[in-house]
mmCIF file of the N, C-alpha and C atoms, coordinates in Angstrom:
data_MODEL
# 
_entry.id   MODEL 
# 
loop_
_atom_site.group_PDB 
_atom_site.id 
_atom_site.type_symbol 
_atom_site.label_atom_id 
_atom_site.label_alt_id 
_atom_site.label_comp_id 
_atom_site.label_asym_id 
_atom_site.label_entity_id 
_atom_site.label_seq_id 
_atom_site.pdbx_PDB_ins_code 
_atom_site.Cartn_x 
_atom_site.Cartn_y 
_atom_site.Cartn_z 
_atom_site.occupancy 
_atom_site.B_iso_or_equiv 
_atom_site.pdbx_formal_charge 
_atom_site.auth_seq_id 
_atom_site.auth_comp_id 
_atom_site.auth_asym_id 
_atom_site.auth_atom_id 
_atom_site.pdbx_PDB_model_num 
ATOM 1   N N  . UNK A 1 1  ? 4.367  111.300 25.407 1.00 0.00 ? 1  UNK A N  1 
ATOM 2   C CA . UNK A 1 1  ? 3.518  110.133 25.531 1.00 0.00 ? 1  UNK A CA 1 
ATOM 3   C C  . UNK A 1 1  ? 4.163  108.918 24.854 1.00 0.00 ? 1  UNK A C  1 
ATOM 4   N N  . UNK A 1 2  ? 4.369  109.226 23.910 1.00 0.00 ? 2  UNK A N  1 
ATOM 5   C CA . UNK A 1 2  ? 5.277  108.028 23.098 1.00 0.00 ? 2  UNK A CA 1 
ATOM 6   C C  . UNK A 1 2  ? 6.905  108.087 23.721 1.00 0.00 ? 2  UNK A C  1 
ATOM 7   N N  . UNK A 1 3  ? 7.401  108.430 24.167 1.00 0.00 ? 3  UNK A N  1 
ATOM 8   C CA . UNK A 1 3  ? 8.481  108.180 24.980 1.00 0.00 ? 3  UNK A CA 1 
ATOM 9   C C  . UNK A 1 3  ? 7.859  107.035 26.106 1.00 0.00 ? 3  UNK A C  1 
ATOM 10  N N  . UNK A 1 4  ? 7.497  107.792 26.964 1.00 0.00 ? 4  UNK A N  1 
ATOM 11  C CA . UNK A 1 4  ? 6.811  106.867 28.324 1.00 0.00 ? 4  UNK A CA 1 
ATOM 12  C C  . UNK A 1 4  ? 6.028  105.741 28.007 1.00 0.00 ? 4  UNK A C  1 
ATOM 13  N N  . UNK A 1 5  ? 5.342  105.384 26.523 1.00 0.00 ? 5  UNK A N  1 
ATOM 14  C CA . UNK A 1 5  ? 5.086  104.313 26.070 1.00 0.00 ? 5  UNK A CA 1 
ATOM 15  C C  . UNK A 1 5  ? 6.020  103.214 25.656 1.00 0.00 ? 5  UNK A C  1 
ATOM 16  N N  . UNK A 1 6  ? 7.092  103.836 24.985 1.00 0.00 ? 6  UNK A N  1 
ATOM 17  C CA . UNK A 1 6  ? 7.969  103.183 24.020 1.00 0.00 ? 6  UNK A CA 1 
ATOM 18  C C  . UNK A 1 6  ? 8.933  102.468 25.642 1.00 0.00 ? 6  UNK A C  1 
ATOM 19  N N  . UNK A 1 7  ? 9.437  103.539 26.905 1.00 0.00 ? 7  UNK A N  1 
ATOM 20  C CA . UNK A 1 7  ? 9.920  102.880 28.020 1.00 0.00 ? 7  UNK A CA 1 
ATOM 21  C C  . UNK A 1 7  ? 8.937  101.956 28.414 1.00 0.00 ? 7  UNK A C  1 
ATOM 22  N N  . UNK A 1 8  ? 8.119  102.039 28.838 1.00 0.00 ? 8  UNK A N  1 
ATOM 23  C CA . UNK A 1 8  ? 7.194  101.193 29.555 1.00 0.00 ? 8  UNK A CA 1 
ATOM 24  C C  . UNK A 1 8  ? 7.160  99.418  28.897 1.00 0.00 ? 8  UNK A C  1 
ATOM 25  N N  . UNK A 1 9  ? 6.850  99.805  26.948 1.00 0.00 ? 9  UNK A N  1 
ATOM 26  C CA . UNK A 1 9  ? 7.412  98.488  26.659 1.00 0.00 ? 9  UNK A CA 1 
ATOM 27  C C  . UNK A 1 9  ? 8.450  98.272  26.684 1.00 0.00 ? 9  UNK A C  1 
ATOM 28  N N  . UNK A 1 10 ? 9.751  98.525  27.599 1.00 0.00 ? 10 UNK A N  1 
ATOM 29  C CA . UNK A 1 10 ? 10.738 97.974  27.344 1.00 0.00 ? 10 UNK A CA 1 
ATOM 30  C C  . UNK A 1 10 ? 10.700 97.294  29.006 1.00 0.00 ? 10 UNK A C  1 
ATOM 31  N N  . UNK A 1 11 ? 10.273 98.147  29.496 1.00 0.00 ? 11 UNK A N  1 
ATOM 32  C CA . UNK A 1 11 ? 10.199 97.445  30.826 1.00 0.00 ? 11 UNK A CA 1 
ATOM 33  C C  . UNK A 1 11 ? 9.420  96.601  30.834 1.00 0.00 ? 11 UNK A C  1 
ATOM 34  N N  . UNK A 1 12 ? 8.434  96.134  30.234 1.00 0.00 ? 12 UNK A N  1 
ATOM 35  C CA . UNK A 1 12 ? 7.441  95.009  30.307 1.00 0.00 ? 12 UNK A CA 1 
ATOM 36  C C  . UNK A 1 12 ? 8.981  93.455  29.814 1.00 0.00 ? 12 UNK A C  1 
ATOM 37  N N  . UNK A 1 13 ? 9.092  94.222  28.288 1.00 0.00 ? 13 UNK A N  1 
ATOM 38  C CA . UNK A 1 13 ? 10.285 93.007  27.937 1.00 0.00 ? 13 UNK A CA 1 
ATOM 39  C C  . UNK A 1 13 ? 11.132 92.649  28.660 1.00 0.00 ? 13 UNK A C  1 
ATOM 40  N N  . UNK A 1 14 ? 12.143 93.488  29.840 1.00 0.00 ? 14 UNK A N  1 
ATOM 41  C CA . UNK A 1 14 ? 13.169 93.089  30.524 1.00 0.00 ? 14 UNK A CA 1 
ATOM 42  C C  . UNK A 1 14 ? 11.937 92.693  31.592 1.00 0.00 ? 14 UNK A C  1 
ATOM 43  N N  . UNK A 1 15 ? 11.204 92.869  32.366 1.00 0.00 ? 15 UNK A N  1 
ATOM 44  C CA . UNK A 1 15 ? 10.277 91.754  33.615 1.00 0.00 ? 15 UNK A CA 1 
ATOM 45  C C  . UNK A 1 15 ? 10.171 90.326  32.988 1.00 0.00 ? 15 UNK A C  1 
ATOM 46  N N  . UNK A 1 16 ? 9.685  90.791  31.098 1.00 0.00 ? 16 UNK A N  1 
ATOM 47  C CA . UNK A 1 16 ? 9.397  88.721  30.484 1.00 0.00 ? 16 UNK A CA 1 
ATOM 48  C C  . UNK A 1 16 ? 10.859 88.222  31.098 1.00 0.00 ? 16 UNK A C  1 
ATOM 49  N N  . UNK A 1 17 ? 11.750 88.849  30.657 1.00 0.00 ? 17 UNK A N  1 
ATOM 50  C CA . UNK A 1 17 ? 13.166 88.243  30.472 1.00 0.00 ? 17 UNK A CA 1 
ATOM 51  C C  . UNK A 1 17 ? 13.194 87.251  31.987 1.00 0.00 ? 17 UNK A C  1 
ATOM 52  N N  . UNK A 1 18 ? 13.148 88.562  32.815 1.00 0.00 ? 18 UNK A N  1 
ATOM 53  C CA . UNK A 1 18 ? 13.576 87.942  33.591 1.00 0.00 ? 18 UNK A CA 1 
ATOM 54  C C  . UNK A 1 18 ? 12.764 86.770  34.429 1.00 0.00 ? 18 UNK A C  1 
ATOM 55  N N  . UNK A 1 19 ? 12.010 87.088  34.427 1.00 0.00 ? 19 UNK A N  1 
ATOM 56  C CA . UNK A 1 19 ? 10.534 86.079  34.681 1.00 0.00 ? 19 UNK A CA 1 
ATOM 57  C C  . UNK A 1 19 ? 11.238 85.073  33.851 1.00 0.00 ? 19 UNK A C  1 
ATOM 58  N N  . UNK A 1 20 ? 11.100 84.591  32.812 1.00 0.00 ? 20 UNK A N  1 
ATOM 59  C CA . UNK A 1 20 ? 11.407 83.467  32.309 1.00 0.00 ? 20 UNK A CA 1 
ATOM 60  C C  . UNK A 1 20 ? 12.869 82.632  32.666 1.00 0.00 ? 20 UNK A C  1 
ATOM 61  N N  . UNK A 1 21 ? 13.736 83.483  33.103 1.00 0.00 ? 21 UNK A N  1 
ATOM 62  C CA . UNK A 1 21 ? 14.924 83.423  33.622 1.00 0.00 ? 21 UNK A CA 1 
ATOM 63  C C  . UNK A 1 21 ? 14.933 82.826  35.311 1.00 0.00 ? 21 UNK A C  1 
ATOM 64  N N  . UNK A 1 22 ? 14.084 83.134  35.953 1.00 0.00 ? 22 UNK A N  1 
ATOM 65  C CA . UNK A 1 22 ? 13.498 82.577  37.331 1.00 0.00 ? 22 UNK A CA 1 
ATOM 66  C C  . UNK A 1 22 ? 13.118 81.623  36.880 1.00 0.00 ? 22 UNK A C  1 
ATOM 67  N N  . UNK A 1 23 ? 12.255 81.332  36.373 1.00 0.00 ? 23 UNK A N  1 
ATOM 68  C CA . UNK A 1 23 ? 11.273 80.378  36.149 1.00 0.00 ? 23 UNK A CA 1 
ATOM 69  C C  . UNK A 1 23 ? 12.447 79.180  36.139 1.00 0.00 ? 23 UNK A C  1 
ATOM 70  N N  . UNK A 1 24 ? 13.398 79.440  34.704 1.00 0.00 ? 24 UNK A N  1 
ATOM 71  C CA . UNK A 1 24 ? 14.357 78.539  34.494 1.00 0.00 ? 24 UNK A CA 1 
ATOM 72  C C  . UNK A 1 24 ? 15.038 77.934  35.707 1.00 0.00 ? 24 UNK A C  1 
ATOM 73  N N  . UNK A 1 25 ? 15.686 78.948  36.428 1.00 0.00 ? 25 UNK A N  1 
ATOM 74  C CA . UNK A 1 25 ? 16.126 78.780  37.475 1.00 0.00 ? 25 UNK A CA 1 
ATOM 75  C C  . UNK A 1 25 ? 15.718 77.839  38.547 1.00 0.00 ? 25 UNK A C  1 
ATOM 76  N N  . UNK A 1 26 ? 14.471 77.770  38.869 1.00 0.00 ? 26 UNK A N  1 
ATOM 77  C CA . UNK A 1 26 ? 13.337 77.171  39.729 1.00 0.00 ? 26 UNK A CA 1 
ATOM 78  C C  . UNK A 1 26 ? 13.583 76.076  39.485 1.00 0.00 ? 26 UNK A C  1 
ATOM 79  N N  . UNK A 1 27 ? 13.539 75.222  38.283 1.00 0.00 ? 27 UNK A N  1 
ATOM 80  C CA . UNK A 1 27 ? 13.827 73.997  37.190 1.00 0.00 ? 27 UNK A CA 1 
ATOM 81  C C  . UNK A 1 27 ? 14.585 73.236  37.263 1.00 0.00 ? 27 UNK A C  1 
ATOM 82  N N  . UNK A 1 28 ? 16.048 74.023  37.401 1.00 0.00 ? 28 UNK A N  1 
ATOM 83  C CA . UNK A 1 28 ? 17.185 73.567  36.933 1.00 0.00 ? 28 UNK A CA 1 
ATOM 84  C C  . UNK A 1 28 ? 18.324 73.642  37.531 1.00 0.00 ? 28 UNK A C  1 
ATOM 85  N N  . UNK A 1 29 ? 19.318 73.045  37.722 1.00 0.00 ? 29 UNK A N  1 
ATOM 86  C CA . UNK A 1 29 ? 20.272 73.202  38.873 1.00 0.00 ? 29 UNK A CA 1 
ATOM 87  C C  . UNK A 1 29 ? 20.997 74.089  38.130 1.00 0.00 ? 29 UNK A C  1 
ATOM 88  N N  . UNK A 1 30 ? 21.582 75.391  38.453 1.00 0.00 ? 30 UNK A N  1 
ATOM 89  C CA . UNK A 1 30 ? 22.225 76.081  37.992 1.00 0.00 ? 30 UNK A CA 1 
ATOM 90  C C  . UNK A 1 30 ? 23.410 76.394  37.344 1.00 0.00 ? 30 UNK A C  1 
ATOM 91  N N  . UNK A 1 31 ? 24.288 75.266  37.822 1.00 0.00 ? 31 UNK A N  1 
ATOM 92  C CA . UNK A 1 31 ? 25.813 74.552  37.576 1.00 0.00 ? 31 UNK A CA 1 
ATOM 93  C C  . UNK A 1 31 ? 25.545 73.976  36.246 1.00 0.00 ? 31 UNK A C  1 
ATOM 94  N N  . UNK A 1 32 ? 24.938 72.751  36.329 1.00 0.00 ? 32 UNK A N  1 
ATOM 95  C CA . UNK A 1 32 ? 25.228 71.950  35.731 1.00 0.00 ? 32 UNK A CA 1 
ATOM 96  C C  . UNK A 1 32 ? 23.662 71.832  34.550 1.00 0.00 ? 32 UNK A C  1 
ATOM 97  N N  . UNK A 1 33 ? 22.746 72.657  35.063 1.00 0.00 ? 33 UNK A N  1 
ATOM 98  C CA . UNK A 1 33 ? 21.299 72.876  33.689 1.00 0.00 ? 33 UNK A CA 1 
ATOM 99  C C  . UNK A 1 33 ? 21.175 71.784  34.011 1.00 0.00 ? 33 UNK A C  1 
ATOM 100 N N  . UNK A 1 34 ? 20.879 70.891  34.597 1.00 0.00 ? 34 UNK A N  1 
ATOM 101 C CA . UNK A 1 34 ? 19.929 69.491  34.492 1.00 0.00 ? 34 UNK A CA 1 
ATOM 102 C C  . UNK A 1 34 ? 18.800 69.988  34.961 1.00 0.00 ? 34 UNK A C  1 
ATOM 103 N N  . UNK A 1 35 ? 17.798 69.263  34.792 1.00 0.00 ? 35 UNK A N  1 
ATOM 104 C CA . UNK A 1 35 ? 16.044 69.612  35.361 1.00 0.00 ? 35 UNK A CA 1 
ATOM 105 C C  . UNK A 1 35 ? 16.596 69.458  37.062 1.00 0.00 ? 35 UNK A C  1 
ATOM 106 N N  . UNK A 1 36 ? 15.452 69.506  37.417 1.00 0.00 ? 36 UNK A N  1 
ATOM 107 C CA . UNK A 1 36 ? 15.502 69.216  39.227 1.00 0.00 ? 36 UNK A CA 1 
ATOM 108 C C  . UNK A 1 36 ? 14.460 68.386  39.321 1.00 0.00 ? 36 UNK A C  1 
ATOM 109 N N  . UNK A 1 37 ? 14.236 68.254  40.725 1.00 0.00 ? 37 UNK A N  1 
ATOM 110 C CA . UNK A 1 37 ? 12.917 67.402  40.756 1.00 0.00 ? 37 UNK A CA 1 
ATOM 111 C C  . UNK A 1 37 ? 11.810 68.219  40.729 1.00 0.00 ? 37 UNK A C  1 
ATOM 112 N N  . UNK A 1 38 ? 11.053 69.636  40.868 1.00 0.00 ? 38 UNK A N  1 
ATOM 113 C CA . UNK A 1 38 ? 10.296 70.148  40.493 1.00 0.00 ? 38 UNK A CA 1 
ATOM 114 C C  . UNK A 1 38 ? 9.914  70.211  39.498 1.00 0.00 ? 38 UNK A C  1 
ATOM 115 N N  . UNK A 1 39 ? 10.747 70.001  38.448 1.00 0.00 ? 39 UNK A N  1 
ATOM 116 C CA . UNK A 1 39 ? 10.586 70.175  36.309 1.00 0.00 ? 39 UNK A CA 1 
ATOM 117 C C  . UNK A 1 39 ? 9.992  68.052  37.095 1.00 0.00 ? 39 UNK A C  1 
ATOM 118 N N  . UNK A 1 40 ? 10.865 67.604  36.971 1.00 0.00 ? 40 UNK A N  1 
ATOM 119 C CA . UNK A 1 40 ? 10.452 66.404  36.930 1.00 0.00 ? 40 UNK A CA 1 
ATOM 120 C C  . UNK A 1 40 ? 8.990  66.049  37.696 1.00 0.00 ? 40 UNK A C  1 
ATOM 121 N N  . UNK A 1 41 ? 8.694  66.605  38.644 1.00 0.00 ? 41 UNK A N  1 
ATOM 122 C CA . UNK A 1 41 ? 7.201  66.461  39.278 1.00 0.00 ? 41 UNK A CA 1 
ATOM 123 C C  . UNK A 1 41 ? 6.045  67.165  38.414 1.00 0.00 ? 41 UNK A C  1 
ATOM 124 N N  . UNK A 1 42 ? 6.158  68.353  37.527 1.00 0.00 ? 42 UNK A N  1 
ATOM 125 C CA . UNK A 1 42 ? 5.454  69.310  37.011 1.00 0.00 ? 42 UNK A CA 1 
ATOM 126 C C  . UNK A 1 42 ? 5.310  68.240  35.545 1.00 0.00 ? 42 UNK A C  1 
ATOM 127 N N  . UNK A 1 43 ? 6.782  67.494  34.881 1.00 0.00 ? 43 UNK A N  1 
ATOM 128 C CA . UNK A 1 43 ? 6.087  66.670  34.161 1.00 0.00 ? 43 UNK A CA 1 
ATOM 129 C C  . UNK A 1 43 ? 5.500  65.856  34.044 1.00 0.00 ? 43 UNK A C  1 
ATOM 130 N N  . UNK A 1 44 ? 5.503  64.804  34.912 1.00 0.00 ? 44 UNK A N  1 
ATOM 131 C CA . UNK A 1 44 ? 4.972  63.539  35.417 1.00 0.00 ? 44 UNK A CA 1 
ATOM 132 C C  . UNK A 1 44 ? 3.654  63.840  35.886 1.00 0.00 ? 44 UNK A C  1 
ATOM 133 N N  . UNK A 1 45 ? 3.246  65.187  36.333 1.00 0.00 ? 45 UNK A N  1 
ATOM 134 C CA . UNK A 1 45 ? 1.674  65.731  36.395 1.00 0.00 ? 45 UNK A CA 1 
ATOM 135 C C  . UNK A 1 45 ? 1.063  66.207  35.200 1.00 0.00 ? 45 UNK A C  1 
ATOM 136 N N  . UNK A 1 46 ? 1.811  66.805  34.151 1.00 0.00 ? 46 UNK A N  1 
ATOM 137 C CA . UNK A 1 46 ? 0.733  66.724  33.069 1.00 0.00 ? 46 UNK A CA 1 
ATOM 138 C C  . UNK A 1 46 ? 1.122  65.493  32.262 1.00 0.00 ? 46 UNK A C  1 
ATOM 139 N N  . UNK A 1 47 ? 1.754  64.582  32.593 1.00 0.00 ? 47 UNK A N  1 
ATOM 140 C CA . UNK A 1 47 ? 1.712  63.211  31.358 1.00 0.00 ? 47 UNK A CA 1 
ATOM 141 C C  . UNK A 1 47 ? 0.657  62.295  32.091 1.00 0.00 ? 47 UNK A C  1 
ATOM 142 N N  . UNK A 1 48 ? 0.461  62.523  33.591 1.00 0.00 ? 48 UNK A N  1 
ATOM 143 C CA . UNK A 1 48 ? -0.680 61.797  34.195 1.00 0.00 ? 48 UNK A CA 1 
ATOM 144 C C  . UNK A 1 48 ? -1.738 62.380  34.022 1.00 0.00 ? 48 UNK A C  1 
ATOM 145 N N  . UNK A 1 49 ? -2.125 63.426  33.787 1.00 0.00 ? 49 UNK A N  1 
ATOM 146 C CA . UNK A 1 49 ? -3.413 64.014  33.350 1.00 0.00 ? 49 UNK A CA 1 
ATOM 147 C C  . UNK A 1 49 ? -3.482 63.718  31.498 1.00 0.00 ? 49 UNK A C  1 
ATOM 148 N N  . UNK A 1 50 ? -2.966 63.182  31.066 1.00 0.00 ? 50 UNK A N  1 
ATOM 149 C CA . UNK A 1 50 ? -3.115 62.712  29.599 1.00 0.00 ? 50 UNK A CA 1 
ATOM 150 C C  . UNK A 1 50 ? -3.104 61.100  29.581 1.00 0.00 ? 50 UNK A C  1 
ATOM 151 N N  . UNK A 1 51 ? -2.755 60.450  30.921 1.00 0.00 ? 51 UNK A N  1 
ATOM 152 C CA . UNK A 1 51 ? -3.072 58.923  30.132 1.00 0.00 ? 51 UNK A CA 1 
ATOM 153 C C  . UNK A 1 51 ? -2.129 58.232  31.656 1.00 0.00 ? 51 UNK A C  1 
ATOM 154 N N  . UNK A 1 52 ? -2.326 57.227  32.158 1.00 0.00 ? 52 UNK A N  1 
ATOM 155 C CA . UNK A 1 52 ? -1.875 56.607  33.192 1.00 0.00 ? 52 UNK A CA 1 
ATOM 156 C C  . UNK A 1 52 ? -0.155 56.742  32.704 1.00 0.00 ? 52 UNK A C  1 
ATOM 157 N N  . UNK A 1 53 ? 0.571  56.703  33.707 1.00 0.00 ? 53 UNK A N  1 
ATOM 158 C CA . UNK A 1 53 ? 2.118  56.677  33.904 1.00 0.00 ? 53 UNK A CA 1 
ATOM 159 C C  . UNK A 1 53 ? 2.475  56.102  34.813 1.00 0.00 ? 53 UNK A C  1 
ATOM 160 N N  . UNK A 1 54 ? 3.727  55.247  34.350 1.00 0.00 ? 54 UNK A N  1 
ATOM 161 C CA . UNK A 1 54 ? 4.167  54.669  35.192 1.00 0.00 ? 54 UNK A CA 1 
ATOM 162 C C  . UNK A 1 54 ? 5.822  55.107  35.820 1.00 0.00 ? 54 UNK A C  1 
ATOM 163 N N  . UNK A 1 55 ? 6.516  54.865  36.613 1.00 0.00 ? 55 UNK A N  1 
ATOM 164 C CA . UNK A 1 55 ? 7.772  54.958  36.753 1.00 0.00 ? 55 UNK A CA 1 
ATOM 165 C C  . UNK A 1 55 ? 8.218  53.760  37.561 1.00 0.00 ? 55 UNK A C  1 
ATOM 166 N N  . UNK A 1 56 ? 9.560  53.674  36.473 1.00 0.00 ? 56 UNK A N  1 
ATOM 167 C CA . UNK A 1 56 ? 10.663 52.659  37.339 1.00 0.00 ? 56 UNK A CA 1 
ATOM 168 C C  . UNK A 1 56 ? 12.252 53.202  37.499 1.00 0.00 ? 56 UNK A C  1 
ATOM 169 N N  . UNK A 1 57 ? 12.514 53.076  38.709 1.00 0.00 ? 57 UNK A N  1 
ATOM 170 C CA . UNK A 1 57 ? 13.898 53.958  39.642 1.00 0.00 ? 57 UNK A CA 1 
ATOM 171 C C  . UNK A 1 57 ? 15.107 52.348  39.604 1.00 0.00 ? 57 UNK A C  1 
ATOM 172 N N  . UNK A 1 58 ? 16.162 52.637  39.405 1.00 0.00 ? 58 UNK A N  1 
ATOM 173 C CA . UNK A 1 58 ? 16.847 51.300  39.809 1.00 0.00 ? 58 UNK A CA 1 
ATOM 174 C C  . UNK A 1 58 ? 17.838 52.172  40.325 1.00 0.00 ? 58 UNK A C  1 
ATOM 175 N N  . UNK A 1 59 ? 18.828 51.826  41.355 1.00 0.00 ? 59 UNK A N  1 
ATOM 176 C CA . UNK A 1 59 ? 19.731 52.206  42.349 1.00 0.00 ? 59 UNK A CA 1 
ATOM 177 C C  . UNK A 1 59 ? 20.910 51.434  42.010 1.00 0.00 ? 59 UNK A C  1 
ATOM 178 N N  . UNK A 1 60 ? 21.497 51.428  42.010 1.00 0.00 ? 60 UNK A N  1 
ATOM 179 C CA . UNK A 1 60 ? 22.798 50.668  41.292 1.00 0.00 ? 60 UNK A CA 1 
ATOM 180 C C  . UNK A 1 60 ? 23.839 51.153  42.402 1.00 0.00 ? 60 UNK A C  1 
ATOM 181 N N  . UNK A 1 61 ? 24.104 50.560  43.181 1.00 0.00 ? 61 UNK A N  1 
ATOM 182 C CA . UNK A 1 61 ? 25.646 50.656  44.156 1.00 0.00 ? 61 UNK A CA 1 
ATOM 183 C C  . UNK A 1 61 ? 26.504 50.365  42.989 1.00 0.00 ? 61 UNK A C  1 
ATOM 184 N N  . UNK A 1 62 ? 27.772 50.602  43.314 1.00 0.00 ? 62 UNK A N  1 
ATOM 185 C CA . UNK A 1 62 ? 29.323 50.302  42.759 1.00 0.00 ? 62 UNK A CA 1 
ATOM 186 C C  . UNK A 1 62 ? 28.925 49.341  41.272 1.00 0.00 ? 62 UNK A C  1 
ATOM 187 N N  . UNK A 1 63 ? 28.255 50.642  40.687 1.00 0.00 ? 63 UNK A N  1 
ATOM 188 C CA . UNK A 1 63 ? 28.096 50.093  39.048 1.00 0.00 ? 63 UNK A CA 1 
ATOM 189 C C  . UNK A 1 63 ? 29.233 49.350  38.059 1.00 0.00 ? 63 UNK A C  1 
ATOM 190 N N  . UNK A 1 64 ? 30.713 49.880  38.260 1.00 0.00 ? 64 UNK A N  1 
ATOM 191 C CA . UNK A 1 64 ? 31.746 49.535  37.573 1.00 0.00 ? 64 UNK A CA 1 
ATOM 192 C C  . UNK A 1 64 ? 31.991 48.127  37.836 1.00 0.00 ? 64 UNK A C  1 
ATOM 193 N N  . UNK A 1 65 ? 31.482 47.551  39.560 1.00 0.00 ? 65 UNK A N  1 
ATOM 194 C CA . UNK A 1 65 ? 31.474 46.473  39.876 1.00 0.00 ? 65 UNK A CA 1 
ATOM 195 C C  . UNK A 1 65 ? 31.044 45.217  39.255 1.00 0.00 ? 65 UNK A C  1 
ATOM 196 N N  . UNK A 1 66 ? 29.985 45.633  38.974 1.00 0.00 ? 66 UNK A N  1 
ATOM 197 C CA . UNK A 1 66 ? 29.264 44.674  38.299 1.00 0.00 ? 66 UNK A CA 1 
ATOM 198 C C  . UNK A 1 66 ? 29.563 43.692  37.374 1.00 0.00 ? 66 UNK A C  1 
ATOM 199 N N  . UNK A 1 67 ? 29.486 42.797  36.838 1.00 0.00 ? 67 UNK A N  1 
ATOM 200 C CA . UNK A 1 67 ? 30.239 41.705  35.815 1.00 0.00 ? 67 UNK A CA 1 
ATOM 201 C C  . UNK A 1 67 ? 28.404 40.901  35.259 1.00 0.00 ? 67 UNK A C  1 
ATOM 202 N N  . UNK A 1 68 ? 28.384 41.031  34.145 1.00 0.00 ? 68 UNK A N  1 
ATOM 203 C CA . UNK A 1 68 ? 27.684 40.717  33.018 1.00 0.00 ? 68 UNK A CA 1 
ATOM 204 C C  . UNK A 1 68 ? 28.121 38.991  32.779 1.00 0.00 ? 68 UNK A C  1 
ATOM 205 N N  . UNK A 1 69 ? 27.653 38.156  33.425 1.00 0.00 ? 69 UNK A N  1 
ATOM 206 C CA . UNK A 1 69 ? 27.883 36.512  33.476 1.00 0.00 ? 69 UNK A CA 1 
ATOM 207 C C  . UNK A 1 69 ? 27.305 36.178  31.871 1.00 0.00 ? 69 UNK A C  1 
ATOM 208 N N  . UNK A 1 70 ? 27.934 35.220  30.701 1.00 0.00 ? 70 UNK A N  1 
ATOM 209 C CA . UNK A 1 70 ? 26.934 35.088  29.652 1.00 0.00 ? 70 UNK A CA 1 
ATOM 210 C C  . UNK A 1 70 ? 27.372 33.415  29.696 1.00 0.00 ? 70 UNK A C  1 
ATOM 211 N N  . UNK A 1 71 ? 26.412 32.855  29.262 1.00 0.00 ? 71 UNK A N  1 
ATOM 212 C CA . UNK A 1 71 ? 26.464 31.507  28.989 1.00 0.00 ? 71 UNK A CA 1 
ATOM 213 C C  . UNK A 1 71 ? 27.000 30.990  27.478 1.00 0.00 ? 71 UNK A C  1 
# 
């Protein structure tokens, strides 16, 4: 009985593992670990359920291009 107990919690621990390991996965681009846009949609839904949010996107073509004019 305590054998088949003592396995059983081990199999519960390697399912967390890996469960949490999917989960990650789901998230995150795999290469490179950055979030994805799912982590990014899942946060932006609970920071809007705590208080209005806003977002601002800027697109920048040929950034190096650019020249900073100062007076």
């Amino acid at each position: 009985m305590q054998k088949s107990n003592a396995a059983l919690q081990q199999e519960i621990k390697k399912h967390s593992k890996l469960q949490q390991e999917i989960e990650w996965l789901a998230r995150h681009d795999e290469l490179t670990g950055i979030a994805n846009r799912r982590y990014f949609l899942e946060q932006m839904e609970t920071a809007q359920a705590i208080r209005p949010t806003s977002l601002v996107l800027f697109d920048i073509d040929h950034f190096p291009k650019i020249q900073i004019w100062r007076v």
